[in-house]
C-alpha positions in Angstrom: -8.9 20.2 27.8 -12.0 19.9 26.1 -13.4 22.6 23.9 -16.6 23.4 24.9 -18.0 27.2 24.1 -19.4 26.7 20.4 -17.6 29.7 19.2 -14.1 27.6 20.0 -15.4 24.7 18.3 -16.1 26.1 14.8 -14.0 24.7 12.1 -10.9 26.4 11.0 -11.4 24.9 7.5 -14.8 25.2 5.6 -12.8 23.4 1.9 -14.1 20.2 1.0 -11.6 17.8 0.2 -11.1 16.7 -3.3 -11.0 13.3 -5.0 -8.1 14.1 -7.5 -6.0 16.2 -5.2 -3.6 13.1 -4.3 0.2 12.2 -4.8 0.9 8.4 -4.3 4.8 7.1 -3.7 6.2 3.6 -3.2 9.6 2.7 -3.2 9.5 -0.1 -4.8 7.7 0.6 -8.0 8.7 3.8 -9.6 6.9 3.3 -12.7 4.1 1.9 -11.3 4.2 5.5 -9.0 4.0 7.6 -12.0 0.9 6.2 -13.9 -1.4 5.7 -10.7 -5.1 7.5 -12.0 -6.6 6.1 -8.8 -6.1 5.0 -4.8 -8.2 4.4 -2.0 -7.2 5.4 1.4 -8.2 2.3 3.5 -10.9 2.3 6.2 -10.4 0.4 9.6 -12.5 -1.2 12.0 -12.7 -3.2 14.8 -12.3 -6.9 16.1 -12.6 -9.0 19.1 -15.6 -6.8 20.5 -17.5 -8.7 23.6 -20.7 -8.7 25.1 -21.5 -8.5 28.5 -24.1 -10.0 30.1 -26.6 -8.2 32.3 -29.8 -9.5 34.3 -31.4 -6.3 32.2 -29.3 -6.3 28.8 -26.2 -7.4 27.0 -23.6 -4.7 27.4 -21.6 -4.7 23.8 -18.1 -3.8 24.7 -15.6 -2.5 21.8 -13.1 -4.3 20.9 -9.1 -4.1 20.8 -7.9 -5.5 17.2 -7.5 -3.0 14.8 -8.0 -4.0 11.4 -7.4 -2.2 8.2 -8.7 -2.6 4.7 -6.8 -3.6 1.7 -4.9 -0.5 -0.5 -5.8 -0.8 -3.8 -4.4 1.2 -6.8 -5.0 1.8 -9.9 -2.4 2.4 -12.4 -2.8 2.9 -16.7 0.0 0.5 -18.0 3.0 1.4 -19.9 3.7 0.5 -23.5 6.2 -1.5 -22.7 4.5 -2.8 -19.9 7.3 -2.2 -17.6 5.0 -0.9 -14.8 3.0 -4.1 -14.8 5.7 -6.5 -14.6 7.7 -4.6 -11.9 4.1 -5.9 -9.5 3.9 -9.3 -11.5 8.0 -9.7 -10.5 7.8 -8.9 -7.2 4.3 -10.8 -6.7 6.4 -14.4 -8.4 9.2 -13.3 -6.2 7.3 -13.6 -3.2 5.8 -16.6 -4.7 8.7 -18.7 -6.3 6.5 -20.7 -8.5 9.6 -21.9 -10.9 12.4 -22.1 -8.5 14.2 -21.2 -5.2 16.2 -18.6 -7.1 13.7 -16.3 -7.8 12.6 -15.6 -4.0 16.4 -14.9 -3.2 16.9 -12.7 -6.6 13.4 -10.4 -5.0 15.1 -10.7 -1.9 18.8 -9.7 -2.7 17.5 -7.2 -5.2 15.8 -4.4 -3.0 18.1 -5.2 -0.4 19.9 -1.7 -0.3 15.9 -0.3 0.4 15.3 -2.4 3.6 16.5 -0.1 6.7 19.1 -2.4 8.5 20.5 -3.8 5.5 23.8 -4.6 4.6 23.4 -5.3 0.5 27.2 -6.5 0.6 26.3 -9.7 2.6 23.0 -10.8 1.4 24.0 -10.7 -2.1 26.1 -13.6 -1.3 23.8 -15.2 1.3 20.7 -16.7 -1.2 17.9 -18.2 -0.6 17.6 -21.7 -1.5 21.1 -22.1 -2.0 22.0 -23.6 1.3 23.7 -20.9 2.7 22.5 -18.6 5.4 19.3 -17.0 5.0 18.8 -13.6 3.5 16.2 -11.0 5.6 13.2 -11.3 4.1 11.5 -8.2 5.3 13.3 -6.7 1.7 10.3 -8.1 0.3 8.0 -5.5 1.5 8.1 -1.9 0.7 6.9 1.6 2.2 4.5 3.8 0.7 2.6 7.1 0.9 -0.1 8.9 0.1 -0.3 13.0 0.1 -3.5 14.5 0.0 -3.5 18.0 -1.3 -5.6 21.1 -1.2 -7.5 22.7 -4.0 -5.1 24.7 -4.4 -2.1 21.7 -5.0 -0.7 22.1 -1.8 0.4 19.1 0.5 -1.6 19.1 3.3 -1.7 15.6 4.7 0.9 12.1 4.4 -0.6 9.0 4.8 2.5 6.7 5.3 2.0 2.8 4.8 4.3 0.4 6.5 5.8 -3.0 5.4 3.2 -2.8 2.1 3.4 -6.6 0.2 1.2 -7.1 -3.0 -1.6 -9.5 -2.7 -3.4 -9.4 -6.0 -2.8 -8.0 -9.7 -6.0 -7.4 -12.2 -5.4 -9.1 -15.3 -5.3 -7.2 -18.9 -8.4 -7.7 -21.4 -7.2 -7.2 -25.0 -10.2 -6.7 -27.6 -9.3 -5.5 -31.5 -13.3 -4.4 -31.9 -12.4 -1.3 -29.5 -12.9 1.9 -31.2 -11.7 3.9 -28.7 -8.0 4.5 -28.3 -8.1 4.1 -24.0 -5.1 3.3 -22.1 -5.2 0.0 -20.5 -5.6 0.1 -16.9 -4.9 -2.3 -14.3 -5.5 -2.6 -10.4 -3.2 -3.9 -7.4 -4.1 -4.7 -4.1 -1.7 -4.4 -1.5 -1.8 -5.5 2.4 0.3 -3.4 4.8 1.0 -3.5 8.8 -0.7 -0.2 9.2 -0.8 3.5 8.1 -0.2 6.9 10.1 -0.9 10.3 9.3 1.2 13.3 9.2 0.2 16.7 8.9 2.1 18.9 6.4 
């Protein structure tokens, strides 16, 4: 039923959300997970929208294709560099530039995360090798994003389904750099969709 009396339709909360309030997961990288300084929570919009056409006007009529924006991170990079090559790994993975063995080593190897798995049979069953064909869906991962109040308290998930990365920012080295920063780099990921859940 729709609220209509404006007393009912007063907000409950008057807090402005905060920019640095935010936890970010993903399975797949837990190094990468620890070092992200920065994450946008995609926008969506709309395709296949019509117009109809009147004697008087053209009607526009929305359309029915969702379509979300790309989720890009940002992450500072490990000494070792372990964060950025567990992205640069999956990414040649997905990619096999060298060789067949490398898509069925990113397939076998987050096998045990895919739901529906059986790790026991696709560890045997590589790609490229002529025998039968592993699931591919191990490549992608899930993710989430929790918002949180001011005062650190989880108050929204943002969960991201079957997330594949699309894009790594490359690292810029310079030795006339004063200052000691962190390096930092970005990753852009593509997903199915996202859903929110209330904490």
């Amino acid at each position: 039923m729709a609220i209509t009396t404006a007393l009912q339709r007063q907000p409950t909360s008057l807090d402005f959300a905060n920019g640095t309030q935010f936890r970010f997961n993903i399975l797949r990288l837990p190094n990468v997970e620890y070092f992200v300084t920065g994450v946008n929570l995609p926008g969506i919009s709309f395709s296949g929208e019509a117009n109809i056409n009147t004697r008087y006007k053209s009607i526009s009529m929305m359309g029915d294709v969702l379509d979300y924006s790309d989720l890009e991170i940002t992450f500072a990079v490990q000494e070792n560099y372990a964060n950025y090559k567990e992205i640069h790994d999956w990414m040649t993975g997905i990619g096999f530039p060298k060789d067949n063995d490398q898509f069925g080593n990113a397939v076998t190897e987050y096998a045990d995360l895919t739901p529906g798995s059986n790790p026991s049979t696709t560890d045997a069953n590589r790609a490229g090798t002529g025998k039968t064909p592993v699931n591919p869906s191990s490549l992608f991962s899930d993710a989430s994003l929790t918002l949180l109040t001011n005062k650190n308290n989880p108050t929204l998930k943002v969960s991201f389904k079957n997330i594949h990365p699309i894009n790594l920012s490359s690292l810029a080295f310079n030795t006339q750099i004063t200052d000691t920063e962190p390096l930092t780099a970005t990753a852009t990921f593509r997903y199915h969709l996202y859903e929110f859940e209330t904490l």
